[in-house]
N, C-alpha and C positions, 0 to 999 in steps of 0.2 A: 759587610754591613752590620749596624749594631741594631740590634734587637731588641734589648735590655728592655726600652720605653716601650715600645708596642707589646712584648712578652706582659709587663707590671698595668698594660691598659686591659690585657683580656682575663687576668688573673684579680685586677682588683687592688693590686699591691699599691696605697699610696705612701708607706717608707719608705718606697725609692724616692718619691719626691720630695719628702722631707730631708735625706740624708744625701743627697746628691746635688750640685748645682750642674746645670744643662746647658748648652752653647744655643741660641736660638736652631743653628744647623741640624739638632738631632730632635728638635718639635717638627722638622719639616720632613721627616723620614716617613716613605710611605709601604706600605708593601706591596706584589705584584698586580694587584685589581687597584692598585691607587689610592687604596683606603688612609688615613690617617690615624694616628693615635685617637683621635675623637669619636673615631666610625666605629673602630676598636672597643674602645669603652660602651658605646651607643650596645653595639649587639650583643654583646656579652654582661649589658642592664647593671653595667658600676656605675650605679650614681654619686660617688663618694668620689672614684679616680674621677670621674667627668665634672665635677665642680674644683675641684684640684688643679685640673689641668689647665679648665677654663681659665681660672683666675691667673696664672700663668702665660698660657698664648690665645686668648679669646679670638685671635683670629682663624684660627682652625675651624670657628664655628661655621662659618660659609663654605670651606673646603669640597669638594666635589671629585670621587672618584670617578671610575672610567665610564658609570652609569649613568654620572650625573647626579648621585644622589649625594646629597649633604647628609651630614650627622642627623640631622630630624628625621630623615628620608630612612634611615638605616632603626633609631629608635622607634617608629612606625609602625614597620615591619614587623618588627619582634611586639610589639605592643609597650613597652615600656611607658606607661603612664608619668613616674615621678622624672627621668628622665627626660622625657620631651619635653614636659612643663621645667624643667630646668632649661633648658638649649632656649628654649622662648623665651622665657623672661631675662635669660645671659645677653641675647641678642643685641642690647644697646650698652654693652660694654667691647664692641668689637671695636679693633684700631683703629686709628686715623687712618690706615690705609684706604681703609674701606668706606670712611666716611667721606672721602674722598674722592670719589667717584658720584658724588650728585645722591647720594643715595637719605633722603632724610627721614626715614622710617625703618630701621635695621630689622625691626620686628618683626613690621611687616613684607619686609623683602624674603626675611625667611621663613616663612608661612608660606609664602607665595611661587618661593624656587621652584622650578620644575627638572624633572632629568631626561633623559633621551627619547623616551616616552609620553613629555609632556606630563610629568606625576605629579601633582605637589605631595605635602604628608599625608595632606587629606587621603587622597586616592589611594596612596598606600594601605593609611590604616580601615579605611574601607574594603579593600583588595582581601586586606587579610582578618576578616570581619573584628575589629579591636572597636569597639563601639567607645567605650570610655575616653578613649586618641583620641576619635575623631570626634564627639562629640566636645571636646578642649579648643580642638583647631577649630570648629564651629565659632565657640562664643568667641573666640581671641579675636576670630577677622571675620565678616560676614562676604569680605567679600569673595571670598573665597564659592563662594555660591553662584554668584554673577555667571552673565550668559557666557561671559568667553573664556570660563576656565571649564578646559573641554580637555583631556589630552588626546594622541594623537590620533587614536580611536575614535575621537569625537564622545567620549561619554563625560558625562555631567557625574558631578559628587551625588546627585540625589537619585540619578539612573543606578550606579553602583550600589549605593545604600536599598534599593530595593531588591533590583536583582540579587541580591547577596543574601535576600530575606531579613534585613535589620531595619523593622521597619519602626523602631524605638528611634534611631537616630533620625530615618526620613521623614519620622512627623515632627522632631526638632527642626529638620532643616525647613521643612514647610512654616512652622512658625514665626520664625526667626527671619527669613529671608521672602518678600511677596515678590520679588522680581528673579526666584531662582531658575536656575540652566536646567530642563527637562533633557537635552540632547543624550542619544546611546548610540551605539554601534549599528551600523549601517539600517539608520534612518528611525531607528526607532528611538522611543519617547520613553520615560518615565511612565506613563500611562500601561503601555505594551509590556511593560515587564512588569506592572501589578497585576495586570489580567495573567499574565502566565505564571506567577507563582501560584505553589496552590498553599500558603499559608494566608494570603492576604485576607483581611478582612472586610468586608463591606463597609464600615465605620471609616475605614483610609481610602478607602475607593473614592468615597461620595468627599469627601474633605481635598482629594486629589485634584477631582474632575469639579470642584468650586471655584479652588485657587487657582489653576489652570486649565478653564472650558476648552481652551483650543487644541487643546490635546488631542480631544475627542476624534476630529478629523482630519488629522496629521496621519499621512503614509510613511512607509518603513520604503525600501530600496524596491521592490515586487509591488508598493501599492495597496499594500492591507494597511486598516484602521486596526486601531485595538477592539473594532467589533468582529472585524473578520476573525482575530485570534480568537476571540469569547467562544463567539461559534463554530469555530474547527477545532479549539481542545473540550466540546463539549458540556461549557459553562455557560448552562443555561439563568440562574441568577445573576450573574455578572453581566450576561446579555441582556435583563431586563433592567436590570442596572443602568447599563448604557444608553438605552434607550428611553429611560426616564429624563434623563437629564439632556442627552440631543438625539432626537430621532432621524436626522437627516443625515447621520452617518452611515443608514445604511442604503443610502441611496449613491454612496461612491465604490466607483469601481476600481478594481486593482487593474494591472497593467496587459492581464489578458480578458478584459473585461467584466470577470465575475466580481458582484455584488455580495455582501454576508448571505445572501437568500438563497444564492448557488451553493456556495461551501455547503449550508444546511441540509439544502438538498442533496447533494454528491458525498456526503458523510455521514447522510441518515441521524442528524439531529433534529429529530419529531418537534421536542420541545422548544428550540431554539426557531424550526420553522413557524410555529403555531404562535410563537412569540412577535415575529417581526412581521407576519403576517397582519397581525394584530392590531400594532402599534403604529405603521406602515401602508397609509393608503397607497394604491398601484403599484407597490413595491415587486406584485410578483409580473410586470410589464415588463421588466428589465430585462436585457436580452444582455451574454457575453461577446467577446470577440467575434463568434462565428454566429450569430444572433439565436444563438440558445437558449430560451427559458430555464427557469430551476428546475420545471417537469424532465423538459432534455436532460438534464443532468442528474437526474435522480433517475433516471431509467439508463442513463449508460453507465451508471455506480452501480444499478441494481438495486434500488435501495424502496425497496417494495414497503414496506413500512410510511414512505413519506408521498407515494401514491394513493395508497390507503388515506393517508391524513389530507390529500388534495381532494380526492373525490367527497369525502365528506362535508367538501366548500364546496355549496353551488355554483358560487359569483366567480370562484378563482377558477374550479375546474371548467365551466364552459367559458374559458378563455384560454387558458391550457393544453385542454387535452386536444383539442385540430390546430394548434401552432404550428408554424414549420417554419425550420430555421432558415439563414439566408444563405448557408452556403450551398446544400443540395435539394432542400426545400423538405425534409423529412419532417416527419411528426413523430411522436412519442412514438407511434406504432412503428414506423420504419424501425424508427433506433431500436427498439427493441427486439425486432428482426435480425436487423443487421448486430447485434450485439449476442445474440443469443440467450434473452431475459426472457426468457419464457415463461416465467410466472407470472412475470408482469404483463405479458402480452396475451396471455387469458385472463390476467386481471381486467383488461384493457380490452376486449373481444367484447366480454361479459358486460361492460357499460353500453349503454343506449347513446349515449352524450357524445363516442366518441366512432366518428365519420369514418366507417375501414373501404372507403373508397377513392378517397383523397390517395394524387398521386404525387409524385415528389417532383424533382425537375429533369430526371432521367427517362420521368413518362411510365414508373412503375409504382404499381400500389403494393401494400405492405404484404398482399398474398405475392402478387407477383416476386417482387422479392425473397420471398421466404421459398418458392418453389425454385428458383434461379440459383441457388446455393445449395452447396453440397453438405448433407447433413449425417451426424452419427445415427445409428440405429438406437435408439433408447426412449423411453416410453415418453417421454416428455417433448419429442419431436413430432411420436404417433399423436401425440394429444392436439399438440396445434395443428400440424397433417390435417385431421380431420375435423377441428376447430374453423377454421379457414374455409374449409370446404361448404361448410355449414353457410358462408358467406357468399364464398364463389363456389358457384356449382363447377366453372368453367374456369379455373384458376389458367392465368395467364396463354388466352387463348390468342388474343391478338397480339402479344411478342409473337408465341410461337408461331403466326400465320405469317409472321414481317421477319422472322430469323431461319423459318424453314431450311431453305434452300441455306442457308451459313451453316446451318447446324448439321445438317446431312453431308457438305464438305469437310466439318471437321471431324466429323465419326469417319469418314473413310482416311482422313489423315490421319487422322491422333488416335481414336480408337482403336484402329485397325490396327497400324503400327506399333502401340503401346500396350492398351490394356489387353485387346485380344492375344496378345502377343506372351503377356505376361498368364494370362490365363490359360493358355496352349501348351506353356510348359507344368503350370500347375498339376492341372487335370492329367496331362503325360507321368506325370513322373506317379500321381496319387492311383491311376489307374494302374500300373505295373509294382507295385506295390501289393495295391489289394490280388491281383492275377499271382503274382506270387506265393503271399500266404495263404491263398486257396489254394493254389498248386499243391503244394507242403501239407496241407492239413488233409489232403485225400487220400496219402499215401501215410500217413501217421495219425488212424484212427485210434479216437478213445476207446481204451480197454483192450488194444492189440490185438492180435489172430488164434485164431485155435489152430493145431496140429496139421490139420486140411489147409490151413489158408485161406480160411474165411472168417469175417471178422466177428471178433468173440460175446459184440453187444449188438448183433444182426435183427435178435427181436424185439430189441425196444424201440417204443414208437421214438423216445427224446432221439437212438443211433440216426432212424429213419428223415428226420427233421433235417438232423445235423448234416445228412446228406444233400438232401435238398435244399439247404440254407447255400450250404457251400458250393455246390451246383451253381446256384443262382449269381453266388459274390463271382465265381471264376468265370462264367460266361457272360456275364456283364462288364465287367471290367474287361476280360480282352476283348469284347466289343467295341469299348470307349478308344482303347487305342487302337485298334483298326478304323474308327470314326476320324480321330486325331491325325493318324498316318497319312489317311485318303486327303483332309482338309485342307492339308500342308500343298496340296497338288494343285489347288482349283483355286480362284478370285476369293474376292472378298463377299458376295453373297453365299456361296457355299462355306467358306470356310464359319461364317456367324453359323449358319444354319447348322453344323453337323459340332461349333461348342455347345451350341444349346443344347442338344441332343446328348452330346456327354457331359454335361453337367445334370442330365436326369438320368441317367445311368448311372453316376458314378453315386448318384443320392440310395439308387436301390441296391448298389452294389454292397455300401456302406453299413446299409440296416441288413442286407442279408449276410456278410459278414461279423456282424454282430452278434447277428441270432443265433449261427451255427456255433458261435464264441458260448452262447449262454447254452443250449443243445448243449455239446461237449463238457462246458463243466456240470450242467444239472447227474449228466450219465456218471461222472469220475466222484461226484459227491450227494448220489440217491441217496445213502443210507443216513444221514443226516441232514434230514429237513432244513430244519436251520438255515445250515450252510449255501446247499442247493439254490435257496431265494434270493441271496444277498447276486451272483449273476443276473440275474432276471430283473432285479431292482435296478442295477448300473445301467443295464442293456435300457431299460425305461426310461433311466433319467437320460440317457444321451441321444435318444429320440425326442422324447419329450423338449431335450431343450435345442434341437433343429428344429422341432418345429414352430417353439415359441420367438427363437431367433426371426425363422421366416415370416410368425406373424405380426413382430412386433413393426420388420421393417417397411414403411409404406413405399418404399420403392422394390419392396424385394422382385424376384422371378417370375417369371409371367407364366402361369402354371395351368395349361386346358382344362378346363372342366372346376379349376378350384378355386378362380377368382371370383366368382361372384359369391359365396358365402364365406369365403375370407373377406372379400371388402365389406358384409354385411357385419358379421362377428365387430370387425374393428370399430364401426360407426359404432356400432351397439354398446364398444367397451369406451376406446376413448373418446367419443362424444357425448360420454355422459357429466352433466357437472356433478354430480355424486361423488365419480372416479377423480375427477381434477381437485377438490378441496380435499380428497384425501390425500392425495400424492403431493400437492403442495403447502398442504399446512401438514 
């Protein structure tokens, strides 16, 4: 194949055209994407070779490689300004072949071509932000604007020109054209993509939503308006924006029924709620899919900030805060239970306004609930633990008197076979452990033996301790497992009764192993003070913090003699609102 022309069209060379005459056969040479000598020239911006050739075989101008694109469609791309406006104005110099075809506007046919995509140039040089292109193809043809030049995308010249941020050409095309295509990519508008840039200006916003009101309440493929977008990227001007000019946008629901006032809420946009709240009579009535308030939805976001800004509204909050949805009948207070918002749900304890008796449609109220669920040991658990209490003195006594008998069947199935089961090897294996290194440590006393065979720190009180520390860890632990041994033999009332039992042996086993641990090193390291406390400090924190474990948990061990000023302590601590605004602010 000969090259020569398509090599002289990317190089710019027009002495070949001068000094060469050509067969029409080697103007119709293309190379492997189908390009012509014209496409050639187009991308490589010779405007010199491209009116040369024209004049030559002007019908190259409409040629279309494998893309579909024509020479315009290629100068576009690259931006070539003087070039495109050449290929337009060349346009009604193409052959009779082509006029021939019915076609009696060449100019405007090539403005108008599209490639496989649906492109004209427009779209192109929009695509590839060339403002000066497309502002050309603008004035040349306006039609180019009209509703049904979409490509196959479905986007409109003026969708692109925003989305792209070029919003110098989208207020030309707004001027220029009053009947132009707002359409974009799956369903969205021209409207939708000025709210989501964040260059746009208020000034194009308002000039936007004048030329085209109906934008306003046009859905995207999911059913958001361009207010739903304002208020979920947090454009709270843009939202008042919108609602200046139609407020009944926010009264449509997207396709799982949430309103902009849900997004607000379930996003903790204060200001966006405060907004539409405002502008918006009854708007906070709206219920979604599963007939949830915005409260619902700001309490299973968490978004304790937008609670705060409810209660602060008389009218809204005593209509809010005892809602309850349609599918389980829950109120703010359930979900917050069942979510694990506990902030919120002594946020929400702490109001007078808001009913902690109301039950759902399962027939439980929001203590009942919270005591039905299995919870981590952490102070914010103990807090509503005894928050609740404060409400129910008798937290869910009537399940318990209706699931009794269920619940005594499942502890002997499930408990018995599982947890005690898993707990019978614990305490097994933690007791022969500690019996061991008591074992070991009676016969490798600190500070070894004298000559006689007796041991060589016999009269110090710490040896004498270290004795009876260790005494106490070795006879308690093989206690527990002869406790352990015996239980494996007998049902399921004996065997609870004799874990319990070693589980409080194996607690005193643990601090007397300890002790003797601190004993020993005080004896190995008398002569430096210092040193000697730094045991004694460990040995405290690791009591210290069993025992704050034990009291932190409201379901801990059931401990004779110690429950009643452990449940006293905890009311005292976390039933204080003192303690709750400091732990949660």
């Amino acid at each position: 194949m000969e090259w020569r022309l398509l090599n002289a069209a990317a190089a710019g060379d027009i002495r070949l055209l001068d000094l060469t005459t050509f067969h029409q056969s080697e103007f119709d040479k293309r190379t492997p994407h189908n390009n012509n000598v014209l496409h050639i020239a187009a991308k490589h911006q010779r405007l010199d070779f491209a009116t040369a050739i024209l004049n030559l075989c002007p019908s190259l101008l409409l040629g279309e490689n494998n893309n579909g694109d024509t020479p315009l469609h290629v100068a576009a791309s690259v931006g070539s300004f003087e070039v495109s406006k050449l290929l337009v104005n060349s346009a009604n110099q193409v052959t009779s072949d082509v006029e021939n075809r019915g076609l009696t506007d060449t100019r405007m046919q090539l403005l108008r071509s599209t490639n496989k995509q649906n492109d004209t140039a427009l779209h192109v040089a929009l695509k590839n932000r060339h403002v000066d292109v497309a502002k050309f193809f603008v004035e040349e043809d306006t039609r180019l604007l009209m509703l049904d030049m979409v490509n196959s995308n479905i986007v409109s010249p003026l969708y692109l020109a925003i989305e792209r941020g070029l919003f110098n050409i989208a207020d030309i095309i707004l001027e220029i054209s009053p009947l132009v295509s707002c359409k974009g990519r799956k369903g969205l508008n021209a409207l939708h993509a000025a709210v989501d840039s964040d260059i746009v200006s208020t000034g194009f916003l308002r000039k936007l939503m004048e030329k085209r009101p109906e934008m306003i309440k046009q859905v995207d493929v999911i059913g958001w308006t361009p207010l739903h977008y304002s208020v979920w990227l947090g454009k709270t001007k843009i939202t008042q924006l919108l609602l200046q000019q139609d407020s009944s946008a926010a009264y449509i629901s997207d396709k799982e029924g949430q309103c902009a006032l849900h997004l607000a809420a379930s996003t903790g946009q204060i200001g966006a709620y405060r907004e539409l709240v405002c502008s918006c009579p009854y708007v906070w009535e709206l219920v979604d899919g599963k007939g949830r308030t915005s409260l619902h939805s700001a309490v299973i976001s968490g978004q304790r900030g937008i609670i705060h800004c409810i209660l602060e509204m008389p009218e809204i909050s005593l209509y809010l805060l005892n809602a309850s949805d349609d599918a389980d009948g829950n109120t703010p207070l359930h979900l917050s239970v069942s979510h694990k918002c506990y902030s919120i749900l002594l946020l929400l304890l702490r109001n007078k306004r808001v009913d902690k008796h109301v039950m759902n449609h399962n027939h439980f109220t929001a203590a009942e609930l919270f005591y039905t669920q299995k919870q981590e040991i952490r102070i914010k658990v103990a807090m509503i633990y005894y928050a609740l209490q404060r409400y129910y003195k008798h937290p869910s006594q009537q399940h318990n008197l209706e699931t009794k008998k269920k619940q005594e069947k499942a502890d002997l199935e499930v408990s018995n076979e599982r947890d005690d089961g898993a707990m019978y090897e614990v305490h097994l294996i933690v007791a022969v452990l500690v019996a061991t290194v008591a074992f070991a440590a009676a016969f490798q006393l600190p500070g070894g033996y004298k000559p006689d065979g007796t041991p060589a720190l016999m009269d110090e009180p710490a040896f004498k301790c270290f004795l009876v520390f260790d005494t106490i860890a070795f006879c308690f632990s093989v206690t527990t497992v002869y406790f352990l041994f015996y239980a494996s033999r007998d049902g399921y009332r004996a065997h609870s009764a004799f874990l319990y039992m070693s589980a409080l042996l194996m607690v005193v086993s643990l601090i007397a192993m300890a002790s003797a641990f601190v004993s020993g090193m005080y004896l190995i390291s008398s002569r430096s003070r210092g040193l000697a406390t730094i045991p004694f400090l460990m040995a405290g924190f690791f009591v210290l913090h069993g025992f704050i474990y034990w009291f932190i948990d409201p379901r801990g061990s059931y401990v004779i003699g110690l429950e009643r000023p452990r449940r006293f302590l905890r009311k005292l601590v976390y039933g204080n609102t003192l303690f709750h605004n400091l732990v949660h602010e």
